[in-house]
C-alpha positions as CSV (number, residue, x, y, z in Angstrom):
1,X,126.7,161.4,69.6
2,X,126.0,161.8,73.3
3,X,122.4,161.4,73.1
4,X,122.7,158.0,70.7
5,X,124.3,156.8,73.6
6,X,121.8,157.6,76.4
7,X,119.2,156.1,74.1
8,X,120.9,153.0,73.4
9,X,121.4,152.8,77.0
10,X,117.8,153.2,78.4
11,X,117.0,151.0,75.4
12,X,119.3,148.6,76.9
13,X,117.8,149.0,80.2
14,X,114.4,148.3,79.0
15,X,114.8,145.3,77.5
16,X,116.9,144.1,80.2
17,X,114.5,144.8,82.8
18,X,111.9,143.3,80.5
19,X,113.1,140.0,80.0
20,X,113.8,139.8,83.9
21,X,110.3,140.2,84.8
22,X,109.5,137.0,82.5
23,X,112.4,135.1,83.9
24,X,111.1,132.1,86.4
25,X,111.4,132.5,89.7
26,X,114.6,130.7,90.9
27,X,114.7,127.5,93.6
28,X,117.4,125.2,95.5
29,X,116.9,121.5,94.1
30,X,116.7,120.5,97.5
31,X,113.7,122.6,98.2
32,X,111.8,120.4,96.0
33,X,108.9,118.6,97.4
34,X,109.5,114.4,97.6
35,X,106.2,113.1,96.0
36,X,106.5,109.0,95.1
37,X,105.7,108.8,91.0
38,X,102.2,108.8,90.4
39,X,100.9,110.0,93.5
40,X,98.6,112.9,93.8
41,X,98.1,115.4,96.1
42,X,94.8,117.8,96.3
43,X,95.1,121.6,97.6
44,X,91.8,123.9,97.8
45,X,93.7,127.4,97.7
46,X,92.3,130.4,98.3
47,X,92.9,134.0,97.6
48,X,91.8,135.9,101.3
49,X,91.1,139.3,102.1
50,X,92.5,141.2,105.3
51,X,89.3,139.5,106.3
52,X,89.9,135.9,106.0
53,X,87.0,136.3,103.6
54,X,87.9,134.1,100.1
55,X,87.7,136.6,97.1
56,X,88.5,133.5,94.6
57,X,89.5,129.8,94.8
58,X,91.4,127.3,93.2
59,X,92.4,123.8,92.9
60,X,95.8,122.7,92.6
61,X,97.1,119.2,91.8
62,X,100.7,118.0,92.4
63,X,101.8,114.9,90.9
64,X,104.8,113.1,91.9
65,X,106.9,112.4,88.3
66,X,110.3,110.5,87.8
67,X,113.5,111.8,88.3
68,X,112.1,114.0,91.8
69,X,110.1,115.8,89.4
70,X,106.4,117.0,89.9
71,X,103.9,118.2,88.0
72,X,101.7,121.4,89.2
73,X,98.4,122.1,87.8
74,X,96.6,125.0,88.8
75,X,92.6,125.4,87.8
76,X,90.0,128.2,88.8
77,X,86.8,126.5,90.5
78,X,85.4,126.2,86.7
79,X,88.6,124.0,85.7
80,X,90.1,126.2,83.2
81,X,94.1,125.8,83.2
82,X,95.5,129.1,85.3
83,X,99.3,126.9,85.4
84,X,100.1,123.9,84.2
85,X,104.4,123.1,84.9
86,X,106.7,120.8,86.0
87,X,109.4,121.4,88.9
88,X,112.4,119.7,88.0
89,X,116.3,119.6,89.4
90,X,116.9,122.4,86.6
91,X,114.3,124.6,87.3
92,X,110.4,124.8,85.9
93,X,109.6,123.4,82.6
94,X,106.0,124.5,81.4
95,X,103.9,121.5,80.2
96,X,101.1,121.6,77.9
97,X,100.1,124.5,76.7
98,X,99.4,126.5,79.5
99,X,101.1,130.3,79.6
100,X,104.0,131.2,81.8
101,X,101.7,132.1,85.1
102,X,104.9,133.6,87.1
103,X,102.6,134.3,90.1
104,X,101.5,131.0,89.8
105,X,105.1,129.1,90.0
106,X,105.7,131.8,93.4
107,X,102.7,130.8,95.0
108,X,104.1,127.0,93.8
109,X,107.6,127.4,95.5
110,X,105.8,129.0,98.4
111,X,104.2,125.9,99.4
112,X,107.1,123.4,99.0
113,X,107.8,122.4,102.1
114,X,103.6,122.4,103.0
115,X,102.8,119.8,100.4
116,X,105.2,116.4,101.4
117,X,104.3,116.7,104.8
118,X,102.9,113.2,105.7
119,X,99.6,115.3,107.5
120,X,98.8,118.5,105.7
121,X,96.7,120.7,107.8
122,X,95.3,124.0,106.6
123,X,97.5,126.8,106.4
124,X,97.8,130.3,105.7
125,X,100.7,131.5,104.0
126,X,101.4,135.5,102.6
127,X,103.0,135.6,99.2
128,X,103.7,139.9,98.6
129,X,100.7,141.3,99.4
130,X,98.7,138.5,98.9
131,X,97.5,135.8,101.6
132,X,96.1,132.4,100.9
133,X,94.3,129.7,102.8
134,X,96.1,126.6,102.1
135,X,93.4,123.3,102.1
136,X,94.1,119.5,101.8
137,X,91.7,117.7,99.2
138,X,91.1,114.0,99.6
139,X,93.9,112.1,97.6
């Protein structure tokens, strides 16, 4: 009977811990970016090496929505769809049919407060054990 119960119990624990690791990663409402409807805003990012040497690049594309809502879609340099969500008061909604990119919605909430400034410059910003170079696209 005493081993049923550690089993159920790690088999608890696993499941818990797996269904944390999908969770979204949680933010503030007021740490939401404010982005008028229908405007767009261009971001080269790219992945850098203790170098400053790029080892990939992306584009991202935040469009202002209704509501303080925007909508955040991530492409490789090719445009295939690496994230494709919306940040609302609640919390991300995916959009399309884009997988869950957790990574992606970190890197998203990492850059908040970098992507309603009225002058983006290029910055760097370290996410984990990841840095990237943060560029401003023509809108």
């Amino acid at each position: 009977m005493k081993n049923c119960n550690t089993v159920k119990s790690v088999a608890f624990l696993f499941f818990l811990l797996f269904f944390s690791a999908c969770s979204s990663p949680k933010y503030s409402p007021e740490d939401l970016p404010q982005i008028a409807p229908k405007r767009v805003i261009w971001l080269k990012l790219e992945k850098i090496n203790r170098e400053n040497t790029a080892i990939s690049t992306e584009i991202l594309s935040v469009q202002g929505l209704e509501n303080n809502e925007t909508r955040w879609l991530l492409t490789d340099a090719f445009g295939a769809v690496k994230a494709r969500v919306i940040a609302t008061n609640d919390g991300w909604k995916n959009d399309g049919f884009a997988p869950p990119n957790r990574e992606a919605r970190r890197l998203f909430q990492a850059i908040f407060s970098e992507v309603d400034k009225p002058v983006l410059a290029e910055k760097i910003i370290e996410l984990g054990s990841d840095k990237w170079r943060i560029a401003p696209m023509s809108e």
